[in-house]
N, C-alpha and C positions, 0 to 999 in steps of 0.2 A: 891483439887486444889484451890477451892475457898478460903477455909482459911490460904492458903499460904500468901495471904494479911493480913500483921495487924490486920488494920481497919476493914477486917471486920471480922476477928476472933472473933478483941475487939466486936462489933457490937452482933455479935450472941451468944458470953457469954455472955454478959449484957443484952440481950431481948431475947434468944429464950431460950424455956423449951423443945426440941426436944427430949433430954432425955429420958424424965416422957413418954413419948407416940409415938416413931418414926415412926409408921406404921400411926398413922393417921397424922405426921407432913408429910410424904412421900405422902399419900395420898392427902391432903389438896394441895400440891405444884404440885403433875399430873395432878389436874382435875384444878388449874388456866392455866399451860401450855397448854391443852390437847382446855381448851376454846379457849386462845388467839389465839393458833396455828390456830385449826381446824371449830371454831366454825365462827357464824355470823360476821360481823362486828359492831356491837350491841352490842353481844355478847363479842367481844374480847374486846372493850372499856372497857364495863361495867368489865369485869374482872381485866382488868388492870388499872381502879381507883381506884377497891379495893387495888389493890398490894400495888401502890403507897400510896394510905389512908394509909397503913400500915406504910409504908417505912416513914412518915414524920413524927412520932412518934420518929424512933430509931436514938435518938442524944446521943451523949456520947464525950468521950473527947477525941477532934481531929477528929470525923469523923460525917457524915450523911448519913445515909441510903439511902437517895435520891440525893445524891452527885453522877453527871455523869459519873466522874472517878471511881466511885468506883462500879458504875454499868456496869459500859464495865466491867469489869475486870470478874464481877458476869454472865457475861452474855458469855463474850468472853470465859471463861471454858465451859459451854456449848456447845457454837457450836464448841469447837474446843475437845470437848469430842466427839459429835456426827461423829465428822466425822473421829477421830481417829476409833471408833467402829463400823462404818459403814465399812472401809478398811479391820480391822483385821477379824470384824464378819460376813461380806454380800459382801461386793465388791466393790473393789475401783473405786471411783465413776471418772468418766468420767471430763475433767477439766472445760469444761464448765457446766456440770453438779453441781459440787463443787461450781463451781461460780455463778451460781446458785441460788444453795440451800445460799453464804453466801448472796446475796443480799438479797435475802427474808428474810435472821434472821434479816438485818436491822430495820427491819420494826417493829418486836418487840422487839427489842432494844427502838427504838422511843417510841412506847407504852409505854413501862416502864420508860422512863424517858433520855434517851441518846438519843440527836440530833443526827439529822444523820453527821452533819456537825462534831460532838465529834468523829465518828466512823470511820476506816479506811477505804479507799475510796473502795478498793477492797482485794479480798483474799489474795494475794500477801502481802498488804499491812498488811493486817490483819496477817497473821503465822509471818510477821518482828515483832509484837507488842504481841504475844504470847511468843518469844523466847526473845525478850527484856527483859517482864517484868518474865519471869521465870529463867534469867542470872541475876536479880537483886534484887527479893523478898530473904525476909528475915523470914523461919517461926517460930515462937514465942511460946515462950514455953503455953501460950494460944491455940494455933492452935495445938500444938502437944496432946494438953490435951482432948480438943474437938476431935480432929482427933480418940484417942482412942474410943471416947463414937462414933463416928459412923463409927468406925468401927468393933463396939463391942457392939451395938444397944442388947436394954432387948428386946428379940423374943421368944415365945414359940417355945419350943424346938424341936418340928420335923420340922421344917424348919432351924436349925443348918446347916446342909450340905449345904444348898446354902448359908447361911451367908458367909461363909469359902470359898467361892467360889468367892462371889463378894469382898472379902478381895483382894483374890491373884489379881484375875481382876482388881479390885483398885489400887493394890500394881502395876502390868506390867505395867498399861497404864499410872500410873502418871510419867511424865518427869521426868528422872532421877537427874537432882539436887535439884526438890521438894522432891523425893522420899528416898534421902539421909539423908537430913536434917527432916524429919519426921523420920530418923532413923527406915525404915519399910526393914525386912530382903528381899533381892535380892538378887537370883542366878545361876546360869548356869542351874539348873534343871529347876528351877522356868521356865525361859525364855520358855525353850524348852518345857515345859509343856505348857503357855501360846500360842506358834508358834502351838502347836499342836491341842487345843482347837481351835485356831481359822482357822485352816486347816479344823477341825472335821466338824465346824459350816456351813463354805461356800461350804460346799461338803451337808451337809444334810438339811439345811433351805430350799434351792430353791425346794426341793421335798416335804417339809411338806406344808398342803391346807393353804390358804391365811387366812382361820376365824380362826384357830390358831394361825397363826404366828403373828395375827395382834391381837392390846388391842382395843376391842371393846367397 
């Protein structure tokens, strides 16, 4: 969803090597979230100067890394992934709950570089600027290319089966005019496969113990 934006397709073939090593580029990007989110206030700062130290590096032509536009955009896939996977895998969240959960992502949004004043004012607001900017992006045979390689990540092989797993999951949840123009197969089984998994999930999660369910 994220490299449905050009910019920052262009952005992430031009600097990132995710490729050569995706389990420690996945890893490296859970445990900066994992601080900002959960960790100190200390803590989240110091995390999210790193980010940004990063982020003012990757210029290229037409875009910056640390450009606010273009970090709503990196950021709003996020929360509006979260909370797609929250509904279809755990339970649809309550509306002030939702509203909520998006005020708080504001905060690290800010962190990383989007005023709050850049960001929209509330949730409402925010799914208008989700479906705006997903009836208008354009994705690039860049982003189709990259798209391959993660979703096609070099993994040893007994974890094959989930790979294929997070594909299909990949493929259901992304918006269906992203999902077209990534030319990613969709179909009536598929759906019903996905309806079904996530019926399987909300019926079995809430009974498995909390130090499992939860990344410790």
């Amino acid at each position: 969803m994220q490299l449905a934006h050009p910019m920052v397709a262009a952005a992430v073939a031009e600097h990132s090597g995710f490729q050569a090593d995706p389990l420690a580029r996945l890893q490296r990007t859970l445990e900066a979230s994992f601080i900002i989110v959960f960790g100190t206030t200390e803590q989240a700062h110091a995390a999210a100067a790193s980010v940004r130290a990063v982020h003012e590096h990757v210029v290229g032509d037409g875009y910056r890394a640390d450009d606010p536009a273009l970090l709503m955009w990196v950021h709003a896939t996020l929360v509006d992934t979260a909370l797609r996977v929250h509904q279809r895998f755990l339970q649809p969240l309550r509306p002030e709950a939702a509203e909520r959960y998006y005020e708080e992502s504001t905060v690290v949004a800010e962190l990383l570089g989007v005023p709050r004043a850049a960001q929209p004012a509330d949730l409402e607001q925010f799914r208008d600027y989700v479906r705006a900017c997903v009836a208008t992006l354009e994705v690039s045979d860049t982003a189709r290319r990259l798209a391959r390689d993660v979703l096609h990540p070099r993994l040893p092989w007994p974890v094959a089966p989930v790979a294929e797993l997070g594909r299909q999951i990949t493929a259901g949840l992304l918006p269906a005019p992203l999902r077209e123009q990534y030319g990613l197969s969709w179909d009536g089984h598929r759906q019903r496969a996905l309806l079904l998994a996530g019926l399987g999930s909300r019926l079995v999660l809430p009974r498995v113990p909390g130090l499992i369910r939860r990344v410790q």
